[in-house]
Backbone as JSON, one array per atom type, in Angstrom:
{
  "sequence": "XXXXXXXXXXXXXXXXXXXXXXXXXXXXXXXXXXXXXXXXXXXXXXXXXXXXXXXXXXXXXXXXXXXXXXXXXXXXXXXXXXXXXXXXXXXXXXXX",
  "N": [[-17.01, 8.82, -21.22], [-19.35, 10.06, -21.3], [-19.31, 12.37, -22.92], [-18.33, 11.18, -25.01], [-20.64, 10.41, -25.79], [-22.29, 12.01, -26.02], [-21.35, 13.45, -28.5], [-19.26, 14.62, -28.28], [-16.69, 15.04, -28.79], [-13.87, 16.32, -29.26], [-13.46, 17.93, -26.82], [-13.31, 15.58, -25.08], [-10.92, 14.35, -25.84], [-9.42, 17.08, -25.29], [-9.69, 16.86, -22.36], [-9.25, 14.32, -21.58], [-5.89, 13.97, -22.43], [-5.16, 15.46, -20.52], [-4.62, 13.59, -18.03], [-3.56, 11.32, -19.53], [-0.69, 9.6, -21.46], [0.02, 9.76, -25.17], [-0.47, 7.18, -26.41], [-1.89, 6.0, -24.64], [-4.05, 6.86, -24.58], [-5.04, 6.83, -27.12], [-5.31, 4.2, -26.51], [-7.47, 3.92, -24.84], [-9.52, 5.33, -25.99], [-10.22, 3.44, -28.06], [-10.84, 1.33, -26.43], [-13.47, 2.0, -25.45], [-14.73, 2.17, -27.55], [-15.37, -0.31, -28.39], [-18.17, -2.68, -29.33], [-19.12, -4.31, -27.21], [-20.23, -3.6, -24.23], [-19.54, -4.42, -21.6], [-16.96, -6.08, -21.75], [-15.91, -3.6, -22.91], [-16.05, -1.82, -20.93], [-14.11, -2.9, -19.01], [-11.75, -3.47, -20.18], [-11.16, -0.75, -20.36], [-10.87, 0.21, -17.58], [-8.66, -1.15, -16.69], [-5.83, -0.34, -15.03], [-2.03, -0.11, -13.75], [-0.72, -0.51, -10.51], [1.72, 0.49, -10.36], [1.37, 2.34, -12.35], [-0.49, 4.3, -10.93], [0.83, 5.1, -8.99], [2.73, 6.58, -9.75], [2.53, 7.8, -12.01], [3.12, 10.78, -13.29], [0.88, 12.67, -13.15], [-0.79, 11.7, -11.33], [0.11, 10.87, -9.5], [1.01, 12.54, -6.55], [-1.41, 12.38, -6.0], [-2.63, 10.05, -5.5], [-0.58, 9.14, -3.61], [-1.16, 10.77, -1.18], [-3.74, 9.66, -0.6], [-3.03, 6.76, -0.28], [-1.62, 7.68, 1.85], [-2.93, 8.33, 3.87], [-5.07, 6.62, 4.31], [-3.8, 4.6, 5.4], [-2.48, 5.77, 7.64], [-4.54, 5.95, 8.86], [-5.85, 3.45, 9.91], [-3.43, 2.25, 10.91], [-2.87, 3.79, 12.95], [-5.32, 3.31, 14.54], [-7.89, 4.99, 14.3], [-10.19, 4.26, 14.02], [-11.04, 2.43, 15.08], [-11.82, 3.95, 17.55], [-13.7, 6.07, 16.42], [-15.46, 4.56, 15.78], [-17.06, 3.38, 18.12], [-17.42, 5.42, 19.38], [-19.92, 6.43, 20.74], [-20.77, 5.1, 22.26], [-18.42, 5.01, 23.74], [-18.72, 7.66, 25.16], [-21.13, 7.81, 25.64], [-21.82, 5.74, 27.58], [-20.12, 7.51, 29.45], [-21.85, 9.44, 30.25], [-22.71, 11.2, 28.65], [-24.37, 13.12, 25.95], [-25.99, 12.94, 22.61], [-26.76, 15.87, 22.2]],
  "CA": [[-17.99, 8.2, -22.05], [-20.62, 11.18, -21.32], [-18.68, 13.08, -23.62], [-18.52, 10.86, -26.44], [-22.45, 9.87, -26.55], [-23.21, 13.51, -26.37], [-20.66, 13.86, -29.61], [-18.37, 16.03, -27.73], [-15.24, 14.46, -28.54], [-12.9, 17.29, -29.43], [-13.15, 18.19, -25.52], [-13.19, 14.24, -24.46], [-9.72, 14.71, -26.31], [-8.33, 17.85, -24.13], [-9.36, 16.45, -21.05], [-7.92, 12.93, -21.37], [-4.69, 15.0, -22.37], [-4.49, 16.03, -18.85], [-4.2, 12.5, -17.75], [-2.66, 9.89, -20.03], [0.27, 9.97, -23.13], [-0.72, 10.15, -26.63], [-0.61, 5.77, -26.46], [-2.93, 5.63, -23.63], [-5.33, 8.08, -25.37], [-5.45, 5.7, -27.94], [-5.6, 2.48, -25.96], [-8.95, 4.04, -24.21], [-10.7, 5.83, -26.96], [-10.56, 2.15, -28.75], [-11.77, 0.52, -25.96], [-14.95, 2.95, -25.79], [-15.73, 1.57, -29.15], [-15.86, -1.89, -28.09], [-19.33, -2.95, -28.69], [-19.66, -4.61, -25.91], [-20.37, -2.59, -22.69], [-18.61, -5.41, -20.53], [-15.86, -5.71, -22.46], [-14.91, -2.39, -22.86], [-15.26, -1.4, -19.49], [-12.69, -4.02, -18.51], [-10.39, -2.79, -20.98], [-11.01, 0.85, -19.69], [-10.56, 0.2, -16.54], [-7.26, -1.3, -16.21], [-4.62, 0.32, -14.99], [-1.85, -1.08, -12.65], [-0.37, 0.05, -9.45], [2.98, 1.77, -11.26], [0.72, 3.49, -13.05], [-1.46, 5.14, -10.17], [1.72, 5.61, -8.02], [4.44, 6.43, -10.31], [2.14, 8.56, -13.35], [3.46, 12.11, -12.64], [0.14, 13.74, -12.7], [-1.72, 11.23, -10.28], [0.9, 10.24, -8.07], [1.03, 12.94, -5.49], [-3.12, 12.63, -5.22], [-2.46, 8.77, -4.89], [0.54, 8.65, -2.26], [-1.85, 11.2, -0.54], [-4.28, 8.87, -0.52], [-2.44, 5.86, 0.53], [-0.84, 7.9, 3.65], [-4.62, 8.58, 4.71], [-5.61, 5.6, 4.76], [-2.67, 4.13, 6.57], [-2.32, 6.04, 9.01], [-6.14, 5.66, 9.55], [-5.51, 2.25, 9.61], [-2.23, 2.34, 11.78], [-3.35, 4.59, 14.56], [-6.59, 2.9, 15.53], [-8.89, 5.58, 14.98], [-11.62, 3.77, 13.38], [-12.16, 1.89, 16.53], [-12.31, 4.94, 18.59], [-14.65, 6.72, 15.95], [-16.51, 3.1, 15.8], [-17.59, 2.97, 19.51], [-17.5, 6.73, 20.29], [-20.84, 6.66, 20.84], [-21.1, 3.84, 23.04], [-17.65, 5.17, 24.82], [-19.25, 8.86, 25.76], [-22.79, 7.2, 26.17], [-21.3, 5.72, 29.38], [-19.43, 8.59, 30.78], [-23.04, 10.51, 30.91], [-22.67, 12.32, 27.22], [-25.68, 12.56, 25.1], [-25.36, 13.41, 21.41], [-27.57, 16.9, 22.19]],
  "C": [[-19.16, 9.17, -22.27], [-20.21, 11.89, -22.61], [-18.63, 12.58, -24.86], [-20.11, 10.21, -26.61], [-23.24, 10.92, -26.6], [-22.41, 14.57, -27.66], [-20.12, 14.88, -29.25], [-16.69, 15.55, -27.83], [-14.0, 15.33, -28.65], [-12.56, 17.47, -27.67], [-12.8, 16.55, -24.72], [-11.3, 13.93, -24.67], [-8.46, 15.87, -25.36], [-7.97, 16.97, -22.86], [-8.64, 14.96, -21.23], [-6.35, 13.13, -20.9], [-4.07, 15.15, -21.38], [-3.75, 14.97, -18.1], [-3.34, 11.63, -18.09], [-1.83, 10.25, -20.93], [-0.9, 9.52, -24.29], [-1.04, 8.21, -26.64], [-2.07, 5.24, -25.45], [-4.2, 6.35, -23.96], [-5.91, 6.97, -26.3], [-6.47, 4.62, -27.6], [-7.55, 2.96, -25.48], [-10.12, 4.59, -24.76], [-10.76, 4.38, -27.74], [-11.29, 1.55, -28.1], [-13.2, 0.72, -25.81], [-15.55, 2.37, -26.62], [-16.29, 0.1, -29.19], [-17.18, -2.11, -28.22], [-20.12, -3.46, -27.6], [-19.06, -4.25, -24.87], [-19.63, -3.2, -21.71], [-17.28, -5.22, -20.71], [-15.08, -4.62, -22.65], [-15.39, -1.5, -21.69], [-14.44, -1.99, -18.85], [-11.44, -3.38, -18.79], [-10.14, -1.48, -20.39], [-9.91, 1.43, -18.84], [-9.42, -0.6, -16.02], [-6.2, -0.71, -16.24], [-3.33, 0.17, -13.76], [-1.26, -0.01, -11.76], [1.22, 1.02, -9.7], [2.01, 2.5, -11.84], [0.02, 4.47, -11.99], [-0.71, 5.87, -9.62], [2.78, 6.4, -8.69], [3.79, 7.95, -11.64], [2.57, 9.77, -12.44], [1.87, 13.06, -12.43], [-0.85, 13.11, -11.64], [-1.14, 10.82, -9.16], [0.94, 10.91, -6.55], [-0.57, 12.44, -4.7], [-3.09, 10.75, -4.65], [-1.59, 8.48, -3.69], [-0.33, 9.65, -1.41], [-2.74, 10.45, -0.19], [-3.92, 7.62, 0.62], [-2.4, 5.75, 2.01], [-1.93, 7.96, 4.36], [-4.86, 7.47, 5.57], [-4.59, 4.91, 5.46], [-2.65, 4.13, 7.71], [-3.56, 6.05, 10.23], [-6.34, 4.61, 10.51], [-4.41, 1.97, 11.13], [-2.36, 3.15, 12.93], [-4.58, 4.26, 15.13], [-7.73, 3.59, 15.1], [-10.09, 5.37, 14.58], [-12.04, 3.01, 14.24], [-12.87, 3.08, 17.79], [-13.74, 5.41, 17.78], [-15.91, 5.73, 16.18], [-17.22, 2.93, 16.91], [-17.59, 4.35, 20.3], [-18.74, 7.0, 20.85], [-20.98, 6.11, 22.25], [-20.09, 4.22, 24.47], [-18.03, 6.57, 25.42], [-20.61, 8.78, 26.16], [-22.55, 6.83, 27.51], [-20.92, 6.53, 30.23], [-20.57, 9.73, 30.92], [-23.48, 11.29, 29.65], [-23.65, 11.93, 26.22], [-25.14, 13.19, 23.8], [-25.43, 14.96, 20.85], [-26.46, 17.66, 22.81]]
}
């Protein structure tokens, strides 16, 4: 959106490119135009979970993602990080 209110659209055009097909280019430079600001950030901003996981140029950075948080998730270590303070505060350990 920076790009098209500073009349830069030729480049708002490459970069999209990078991201979406020639349909989805479409679909999101229309919604831009939407006069209303609500409205066409709604429209923008939908995009579903095949699409995040499955688009060939976002998918690796998304299943990267995912596994992060998973395994974040799945190994605990947000309780350890969560109370590390509290659990090396006891055994004598200052933060200095």
């Amino acid at each position: 959106m920076f790009l098209r209110e500073k009349g830069r659209e030729e480049e708002l055009l490459v970069l999209m490119k990078k991201y979406y097909s020639g349909m989805e280019i479409k679909r999101r430079i229309d919604a831009l135009e939407v006069s209303d600001a609500d409205e066409g950030d709604k429209v923008a901003q939908e995009v579903s979970m095949k699409e995040t996981f499955f688009d060939p140029k976002i998918r690796k950075a998304a299943w990267v993602g995912f596994f992060f948080v998973f395994f974040q998730q799945f190994t605990g270590i947000n309780s350890i990080l969560f109370f590390s303070a509290q659990l090396f505060g006891g055994g004598g350990l200052t933060g200095n």
